[in-house]
C-alpha positions as CSV (number, residue, x, y, z in Angstrom):
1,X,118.0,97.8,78.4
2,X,119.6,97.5,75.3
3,X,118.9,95.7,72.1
4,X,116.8,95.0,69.2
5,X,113.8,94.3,70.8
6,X,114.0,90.6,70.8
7,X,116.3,89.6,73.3
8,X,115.6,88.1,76.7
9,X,116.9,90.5,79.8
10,X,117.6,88.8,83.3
11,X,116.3,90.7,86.4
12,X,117.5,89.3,89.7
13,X,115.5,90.1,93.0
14,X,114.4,89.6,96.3
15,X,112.3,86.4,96.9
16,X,109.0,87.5,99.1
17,X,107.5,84.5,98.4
18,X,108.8,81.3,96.6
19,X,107.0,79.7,93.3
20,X,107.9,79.8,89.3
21,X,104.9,81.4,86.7
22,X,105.2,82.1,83.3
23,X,102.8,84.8,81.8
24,X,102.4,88.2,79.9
25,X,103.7,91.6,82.0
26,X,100.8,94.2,83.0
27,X,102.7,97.0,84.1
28,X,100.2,99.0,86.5
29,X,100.5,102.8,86.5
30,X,99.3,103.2,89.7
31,X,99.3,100.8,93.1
32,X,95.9,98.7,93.3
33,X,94.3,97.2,96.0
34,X,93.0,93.8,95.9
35,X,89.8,94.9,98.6
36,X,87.3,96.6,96.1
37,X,90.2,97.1,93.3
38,X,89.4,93.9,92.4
39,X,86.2,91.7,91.6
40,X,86.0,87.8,92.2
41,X,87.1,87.2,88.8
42,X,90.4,89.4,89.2
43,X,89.0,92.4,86.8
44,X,89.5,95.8,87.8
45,X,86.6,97.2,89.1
46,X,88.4,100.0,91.4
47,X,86.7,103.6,89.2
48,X,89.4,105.8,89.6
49,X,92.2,103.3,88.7
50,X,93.8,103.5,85.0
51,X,93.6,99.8,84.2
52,X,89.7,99.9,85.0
53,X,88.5,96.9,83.2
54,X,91.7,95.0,83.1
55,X,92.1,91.6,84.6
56,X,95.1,90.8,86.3
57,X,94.2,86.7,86.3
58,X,97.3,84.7,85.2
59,X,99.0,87.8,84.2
60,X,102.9,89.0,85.9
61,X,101.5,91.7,87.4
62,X,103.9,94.7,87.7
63,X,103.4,97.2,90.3
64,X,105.2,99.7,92.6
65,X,103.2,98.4,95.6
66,X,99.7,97.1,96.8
67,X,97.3,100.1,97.9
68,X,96.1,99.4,101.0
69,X,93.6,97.7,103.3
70,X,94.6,94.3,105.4
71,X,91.6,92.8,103.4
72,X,93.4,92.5,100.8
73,X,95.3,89.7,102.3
74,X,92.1,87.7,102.0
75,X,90.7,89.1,98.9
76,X,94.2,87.4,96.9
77,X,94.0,84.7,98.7
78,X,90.5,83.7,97.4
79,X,92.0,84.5,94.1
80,X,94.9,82.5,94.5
81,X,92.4,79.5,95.1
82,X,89.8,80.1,92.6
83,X,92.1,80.7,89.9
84,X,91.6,84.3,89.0
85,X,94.9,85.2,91.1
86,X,97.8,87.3,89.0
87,X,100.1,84.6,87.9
88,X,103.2,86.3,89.6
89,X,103.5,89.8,91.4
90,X,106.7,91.9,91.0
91,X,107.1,95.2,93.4
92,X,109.2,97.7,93.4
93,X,108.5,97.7,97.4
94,X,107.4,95.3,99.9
95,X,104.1,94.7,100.4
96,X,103.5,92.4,103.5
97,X,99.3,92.5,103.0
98,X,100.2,90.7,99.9
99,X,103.0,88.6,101.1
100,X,100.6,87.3,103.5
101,X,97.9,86.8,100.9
102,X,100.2,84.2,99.1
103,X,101.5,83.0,102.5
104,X,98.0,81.8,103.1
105,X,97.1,80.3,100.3
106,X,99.9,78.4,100.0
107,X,99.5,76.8,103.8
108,X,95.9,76.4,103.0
109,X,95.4,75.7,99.5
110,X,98.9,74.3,99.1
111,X,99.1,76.9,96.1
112,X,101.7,79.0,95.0
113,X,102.3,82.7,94.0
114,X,105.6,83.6,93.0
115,X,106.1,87.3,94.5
116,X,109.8,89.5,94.0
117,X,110.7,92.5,94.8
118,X,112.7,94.1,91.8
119,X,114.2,97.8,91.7
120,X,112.6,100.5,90.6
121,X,114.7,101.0,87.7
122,X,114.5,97.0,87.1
123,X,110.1,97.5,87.6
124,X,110.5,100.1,84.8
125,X,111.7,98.2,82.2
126,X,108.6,95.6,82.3
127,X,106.0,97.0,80.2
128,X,102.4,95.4,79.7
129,X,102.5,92.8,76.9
130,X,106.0,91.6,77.4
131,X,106.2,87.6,78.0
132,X,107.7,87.0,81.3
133,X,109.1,83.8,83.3
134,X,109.1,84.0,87.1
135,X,111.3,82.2,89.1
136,X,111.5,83.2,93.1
137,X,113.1,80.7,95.6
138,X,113.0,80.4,99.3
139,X,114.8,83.5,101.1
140,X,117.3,84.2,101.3
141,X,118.1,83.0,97.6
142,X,117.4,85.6,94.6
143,X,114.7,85.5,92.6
144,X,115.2,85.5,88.8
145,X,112.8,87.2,86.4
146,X,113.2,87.0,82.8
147,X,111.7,89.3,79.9
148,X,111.4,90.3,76.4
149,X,112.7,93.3,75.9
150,X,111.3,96.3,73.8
């Protein structure tokens, strides 16, 4: 990225689930999962994870991947409907536990969470604080995701 710090950068990616969220990046330094990572209120309770203490409610949650466990499908789900649910997720890979997750919720809840696949070197340049729009479509149309830069 280049700039002075100020400028909006456009990432385009792959649409795993269709919605549009606006909120404030937190870039995980490790993958988290949402079955005992997570508490009811979407803070970080997992004890080894960096971000301990952090809540990821109705923030752009940046991550390489989900860690794990097909509970976790339910686990976002329930956050998708109470409210405490990430505002959008961005991966550098595909997660279908959390695809599912959203998939859910949006059948059942009629609720939607915007989830795109980015590339790693795209992932990279999101760093936690940085305002962030979300916009994924339907598949097989791209998914936009636009950011402060540094």
């Amino acid at each position: 990225m280049s700039g002075s710090g100020h400028e909006p950068v456009t990432l385009s990616g792959r649409s795993l689930h269709p919605g549009q969220a606006d909120g404030v990046v937190l870039a995980l330094d490790e993958p988290l999962s949402f079955w005992g990572g997570v508490d009811a209120r979407g803070l970080i309770v997992d004890a080894h994870h960096p971000q301990r203490g952090v809540t990821v409610a109705g923030q752009v949650l940046a991550m390489q991947t989900g860690r794990g466990s097909s509970s976790s499908t339910a686990v976002l789900a329930e956050l998708i409907r109470s409210g405490h649910a990430p505002a959008a997720l961005l991966l550098a890979e595909c997660d279908a536990i959390l695809v599912i997750g959203a998939l859910v919720a949006a059948e059942i809840y009629g609720t939607s969470l915007p989830i795109v696949q980015l590339t790693d070197d795209d992932l990279a340049q999101l760093h936690t604080g940085t305002p962030a729009a979300v916009l994924a479509h339907t598949a097989p149309r791209p998914a936009t995701v636009i950011a402060k830069t540094r």
